[in-house]
C-alpha positions in Angstrom: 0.0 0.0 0.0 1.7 3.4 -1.0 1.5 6.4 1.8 -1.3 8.6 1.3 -0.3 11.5 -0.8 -0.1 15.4 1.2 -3.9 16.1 -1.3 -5.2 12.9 0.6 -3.8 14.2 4.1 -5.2 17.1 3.9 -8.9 15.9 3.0 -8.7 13.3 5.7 -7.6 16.4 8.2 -10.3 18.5 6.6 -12.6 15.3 7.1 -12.1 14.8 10.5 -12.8 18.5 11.3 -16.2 18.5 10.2 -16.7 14.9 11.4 -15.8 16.7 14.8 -17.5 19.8 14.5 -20.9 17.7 13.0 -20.5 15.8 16.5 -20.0 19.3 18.4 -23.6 21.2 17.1 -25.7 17.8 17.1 -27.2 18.6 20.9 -28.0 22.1 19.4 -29.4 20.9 16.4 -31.1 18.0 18.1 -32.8 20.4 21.0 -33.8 23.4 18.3 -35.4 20.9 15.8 -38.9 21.2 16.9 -38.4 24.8 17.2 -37.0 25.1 13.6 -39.9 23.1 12.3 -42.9 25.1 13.6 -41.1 28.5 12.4 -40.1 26.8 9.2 -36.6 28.2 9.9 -33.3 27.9 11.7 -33.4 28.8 15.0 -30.7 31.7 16.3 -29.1 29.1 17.8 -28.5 26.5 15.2 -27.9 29.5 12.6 -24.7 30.2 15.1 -23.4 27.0 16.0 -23.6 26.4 11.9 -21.9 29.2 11.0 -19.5 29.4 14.0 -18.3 25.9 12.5 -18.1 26.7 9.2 -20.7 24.5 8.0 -22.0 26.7 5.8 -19.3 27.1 3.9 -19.4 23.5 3.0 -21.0 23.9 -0.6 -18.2 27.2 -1.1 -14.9 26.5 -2.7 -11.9 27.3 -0.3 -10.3 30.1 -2.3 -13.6 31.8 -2.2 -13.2 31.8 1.8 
């Protein structure tokens, strides 16, 4: 098996943030939900926890940061 290549590190870093940051907002997701379904909207508090990690930028290319 060759090492993984410095592109391949740095998507598995990448990865593993948002793996970790997904795992950090779920309880605020989770305890808004009901919340964001009546208004038809996020919450305040899921908008922030989103944005605060980066989730929205997910769909944004980097260099557009």
């Amino acid at each position: 098996m060759t090492p993984p290549t410095s592109g391949e590190r740095v998507i598995a870093d990448r990865t593993a943030r948002l793996m970790a940051a997904a795992d950090e907002i779920a309880p605020v997701l989770r305890r808004e939900a009901d919340a964001a379904e009546r208004d038809s909207r996020l919450t305040p508090g899921a908008g922030r926890a989103l944005r605060e990690t980066g989730m929205f930028r997910l769909g944004v290319p980097e260099r557009l940061w």
